[in-house]
N, C-alpha and C positions, 0 to 999 in steps of 0.2 A: 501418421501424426502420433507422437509419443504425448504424455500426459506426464508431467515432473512436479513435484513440490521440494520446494529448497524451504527447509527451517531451523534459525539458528536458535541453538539451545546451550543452557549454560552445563546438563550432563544427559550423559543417555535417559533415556526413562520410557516408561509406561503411557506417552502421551492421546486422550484421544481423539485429537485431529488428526492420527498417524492413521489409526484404525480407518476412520473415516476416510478420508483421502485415498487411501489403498484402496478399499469398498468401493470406490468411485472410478479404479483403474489407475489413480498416479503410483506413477515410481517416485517412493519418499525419500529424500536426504535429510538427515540429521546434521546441521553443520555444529558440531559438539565443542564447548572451549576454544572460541574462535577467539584472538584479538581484539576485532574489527567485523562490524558486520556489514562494512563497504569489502573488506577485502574477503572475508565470507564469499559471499554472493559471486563477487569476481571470479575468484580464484574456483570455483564449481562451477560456473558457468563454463569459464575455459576448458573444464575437463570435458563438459556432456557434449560436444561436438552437437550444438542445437540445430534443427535444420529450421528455415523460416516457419513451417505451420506449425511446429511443436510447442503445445499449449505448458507454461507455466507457472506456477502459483508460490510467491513470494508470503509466509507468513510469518504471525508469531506462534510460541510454543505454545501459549496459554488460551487457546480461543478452543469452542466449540460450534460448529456449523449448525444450525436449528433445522432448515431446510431439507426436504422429501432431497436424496440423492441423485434423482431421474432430471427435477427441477434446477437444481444444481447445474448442474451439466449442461444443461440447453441454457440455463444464464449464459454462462462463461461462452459455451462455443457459438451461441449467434453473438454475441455480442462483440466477440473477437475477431468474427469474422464479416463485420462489417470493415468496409475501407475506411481506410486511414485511422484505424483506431490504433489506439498507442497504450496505456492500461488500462485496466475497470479495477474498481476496488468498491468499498461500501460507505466510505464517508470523504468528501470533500469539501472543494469550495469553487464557486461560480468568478470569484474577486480574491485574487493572494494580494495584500495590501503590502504599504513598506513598513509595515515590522514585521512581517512574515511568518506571524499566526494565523493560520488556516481558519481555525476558531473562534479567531476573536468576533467580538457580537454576538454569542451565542444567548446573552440573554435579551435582547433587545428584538421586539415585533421583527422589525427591519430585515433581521441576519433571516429571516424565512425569504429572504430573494436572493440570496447568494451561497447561503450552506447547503450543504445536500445530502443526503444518505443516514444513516443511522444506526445505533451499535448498543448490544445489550453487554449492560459491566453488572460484575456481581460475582460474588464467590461460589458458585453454585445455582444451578436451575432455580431453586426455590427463593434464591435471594436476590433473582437480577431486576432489574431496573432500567428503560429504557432511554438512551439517549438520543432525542429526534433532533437532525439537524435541518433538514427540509427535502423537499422530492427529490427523487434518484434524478438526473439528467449529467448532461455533458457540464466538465469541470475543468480548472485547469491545474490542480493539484488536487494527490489524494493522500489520505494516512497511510501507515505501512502496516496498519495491523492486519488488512488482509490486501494484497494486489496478485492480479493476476496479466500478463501477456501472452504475446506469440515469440516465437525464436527471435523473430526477424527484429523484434523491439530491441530485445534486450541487446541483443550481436551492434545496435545500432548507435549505442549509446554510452557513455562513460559510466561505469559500476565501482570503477574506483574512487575512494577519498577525495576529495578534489584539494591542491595545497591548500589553501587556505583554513581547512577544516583542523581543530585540532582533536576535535572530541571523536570517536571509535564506533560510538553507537546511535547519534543523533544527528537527524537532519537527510537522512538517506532518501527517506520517502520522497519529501520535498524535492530532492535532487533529484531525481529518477523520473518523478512525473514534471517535474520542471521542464526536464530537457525535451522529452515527447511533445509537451506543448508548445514550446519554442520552435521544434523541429517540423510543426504544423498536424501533428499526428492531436486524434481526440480521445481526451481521458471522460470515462463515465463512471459515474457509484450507478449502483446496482441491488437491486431489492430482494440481497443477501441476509437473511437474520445470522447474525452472528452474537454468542455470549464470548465477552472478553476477561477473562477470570481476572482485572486487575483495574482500579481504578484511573488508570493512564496520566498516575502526575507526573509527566517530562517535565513540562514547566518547572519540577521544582529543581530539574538537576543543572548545575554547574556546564555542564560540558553541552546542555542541549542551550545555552544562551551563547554559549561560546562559538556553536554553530550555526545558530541561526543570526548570529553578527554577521560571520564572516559570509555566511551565504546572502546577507541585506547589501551586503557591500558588493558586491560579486553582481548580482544580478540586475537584472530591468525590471523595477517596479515602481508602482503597480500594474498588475496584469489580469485583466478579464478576459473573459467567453468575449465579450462585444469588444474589448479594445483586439483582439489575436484573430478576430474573422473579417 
């Protein structure tokens, strides 16, 4: 079983989840000045000739992992190595509603019965901040700021664009664990501390509403853990 990390970045650099991830035995890819980071992903994928148990981890550039290394690793590989599992990541949602913000309700009592996992944002160790979305468990979409699979997931499913999408860098997540879940496979967050060195305003970009149109129009929603079992 090989250990891969695909991460797309906008130049080479000093990164250090690269350091980390190595320390932990992945083979790192920088995917540098990509277009697309649907066609990123694709296009490296096709190259690694992945065999089904080869363990993957889909990130972004900017995070740091908080967790003992040892811990790390036994997350991911039992986790992955339950059946039918499809990705783990650290934050989802139990219900993708039809506007297909994974998030939405996050200030409301309520969203503690559907969101799940959680993520520290902050420029630095000393200034982060925790954002609790509710218990790790089984989800039906995850964000992309950290996902991980097996070979056999990712060989199993569309990494490309889909036409409808016009925007380059949003909506991927969505898409990727969409399809796992559709495809009967089970997504779980997992009680990963991660710092996200970035406040994660998508919502405010142009091309992330452009994608999440086209993917509200596109798919079957709404979709739950109880309506997909």
């Amino acid at each position: 079983m090989r250990k891969i990390a695909l991460i797309p970045t906008r130049e080479e650099a000093d990164l250090p989840i690269v350091s980390y991830l190595e320390d932990c035995g992945f083979e790192v890819h920088l995917l540098v000045g990509q277009a697309s980071i649907f066609s990123a992903y694709k296009e490296k994928v096709n190259t690694l000739n992945l065999m089904k148990d080869d363990l993957v981890v889909l990130c972004h550039d900017d995070i740091r992992i908080l967790a003992d290394k040892s811990i790390f690793l036994n997350l991911l590989e039992t986790s992955l190595n339950k059946p039918n599992t499809g990705f783990v990541g650290v934050a989802g949602t139990r219900i993708l509603n039809a506007d297909g913000v994974w998030w939405n309700g996050i200030q409301t009592p309520e969203s503690r019965g559907w969101l799940s996992g959680a993520v520290y944002h902050g420029k630095g160790i000393d200034k982060m901040q925790l954002t609790y979305f509710g218990p790790v468990s089984q989800v039906v979409v995850l964000d992309g700021v950290f996902l991980a699979a097996k070979g056999a997931t990712l060989n199993s499913i569309q990494l490309g664009k889909p036409k409808p999408f016009a925007g380059a860098w949003d909506f991927y997540d969505i898409w990727y664990t969409y399809q796992t879940n559709k495809r009967g496979l089970n997504n779980y967050t997992l009680p990963i501390p991660i710092l996200h060195e970035s406040v994660g305003e998508v919502a405010g970009r142009e091309s992330w509403h452009v994608n999440r149109k086209a993917f509200i129009a596109n798919a079957t929603l709404p979709i739950s853990i109880k309506s997909h079992n």
